[in-house]
C-alpha positions in Angstrom: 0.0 0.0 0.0 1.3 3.7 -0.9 0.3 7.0 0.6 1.6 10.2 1.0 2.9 12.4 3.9 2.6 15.6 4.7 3.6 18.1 7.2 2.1 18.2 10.6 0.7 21.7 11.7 1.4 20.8 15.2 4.4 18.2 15.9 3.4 15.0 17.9 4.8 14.9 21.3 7.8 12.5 21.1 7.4 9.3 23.0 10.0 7.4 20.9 12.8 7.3 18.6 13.5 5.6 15.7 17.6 5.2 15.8 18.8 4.0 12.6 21.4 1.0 14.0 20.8 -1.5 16.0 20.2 -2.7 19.3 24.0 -3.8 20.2 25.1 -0.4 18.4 23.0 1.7 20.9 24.1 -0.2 24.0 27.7 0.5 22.9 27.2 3.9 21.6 25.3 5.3 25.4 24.5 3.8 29.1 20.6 3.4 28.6 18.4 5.2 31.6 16.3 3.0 34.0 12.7 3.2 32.2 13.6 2.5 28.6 12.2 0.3 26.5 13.9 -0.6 23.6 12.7 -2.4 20.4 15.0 -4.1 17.8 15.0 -5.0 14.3 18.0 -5.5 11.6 19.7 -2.3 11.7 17.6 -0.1 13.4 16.0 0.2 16.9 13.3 2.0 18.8 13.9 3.7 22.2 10.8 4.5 24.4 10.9 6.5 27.4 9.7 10.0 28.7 10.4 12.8 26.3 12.9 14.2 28.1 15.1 11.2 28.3 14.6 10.3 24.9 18.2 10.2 23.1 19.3 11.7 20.2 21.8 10.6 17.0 22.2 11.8 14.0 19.8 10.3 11.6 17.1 9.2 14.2 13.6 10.3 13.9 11.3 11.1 16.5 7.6 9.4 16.8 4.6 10.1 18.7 1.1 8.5 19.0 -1.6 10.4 16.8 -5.3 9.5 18.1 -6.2 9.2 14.7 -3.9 6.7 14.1 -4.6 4.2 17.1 -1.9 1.6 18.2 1.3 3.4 15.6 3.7 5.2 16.5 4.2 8.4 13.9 6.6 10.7 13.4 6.0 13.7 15.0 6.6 16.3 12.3 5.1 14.1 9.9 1.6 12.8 8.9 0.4 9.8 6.3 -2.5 10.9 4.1 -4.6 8.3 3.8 -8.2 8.4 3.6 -9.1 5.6 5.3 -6.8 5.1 8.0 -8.7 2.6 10.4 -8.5 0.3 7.2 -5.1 0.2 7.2 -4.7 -0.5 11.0 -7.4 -3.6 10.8 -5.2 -4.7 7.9 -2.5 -4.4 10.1 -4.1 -6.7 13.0 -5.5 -9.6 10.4 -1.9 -9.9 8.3 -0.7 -10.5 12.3 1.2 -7.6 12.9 1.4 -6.9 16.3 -0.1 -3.0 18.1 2.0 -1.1 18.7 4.0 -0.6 15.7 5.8 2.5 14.0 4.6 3.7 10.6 7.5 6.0 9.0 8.1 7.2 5.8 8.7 6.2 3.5 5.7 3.6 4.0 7.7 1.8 6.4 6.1 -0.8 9.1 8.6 -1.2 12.5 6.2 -3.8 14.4 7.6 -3.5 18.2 6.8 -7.1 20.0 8.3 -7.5 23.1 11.5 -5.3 23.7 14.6 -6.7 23.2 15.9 -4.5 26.2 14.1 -3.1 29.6 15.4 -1.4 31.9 
């Protein structure tokens, strides 16, 4: 499926980031604070925590939870246009990807599962 994005008015408040290496890479690049949960995949990872202990690399992009867009995580300066949205998140459910999940451009699908590291 292919949509577009377009700018956000408003940003998202950040409640993750997307880092673009992975889980071992993070752990050797920073000491992770108590409260993170972190999500890995080949080459890139997610970091959850409270905004202000959410770190920051070059390349990562930030992501927040849009109500419109229930169960994804978004990026926060960033919105998909898609007309109907709660199609694509039953889709989601019945092909068996798991909620939460973060939707990034360009129409990419980060499902989260259980973290591969919490602190």
């Amino acid at each position: 499926m292919s949509f577009n994005w377009i700018k956000r008015q408003s940003p998202l408040a950040p409640e993750a980031v997307l880092l673009p290496f992975s889980v071992q890479e993070l752990m050797a690049r920073i000491q992770p604070l108590p409260g993170w949960l972190v999500f890995g995949s080949p080459g890139e990872c997610v970091v959850r925590s409270p905004e202000n202990e959410l770190p920051w690399f070059d390349g990562c992009e930030y992501l927040g939870i849009d109500p419109l867009w229930p169960g994804l995580f978004l990026p926060t300066k960033w919105q998909p246009v898609l007309p109907q949205r709660e199609l694509l998140v039953k889709a989601l459910q019945t092909q068996g990807f798991s909620l939460p999940a973060v939707l990034s451009r360009p129409n990419r699908l980060l499902t989260l599962g259980q973290p591969a590291v919490k602190l």
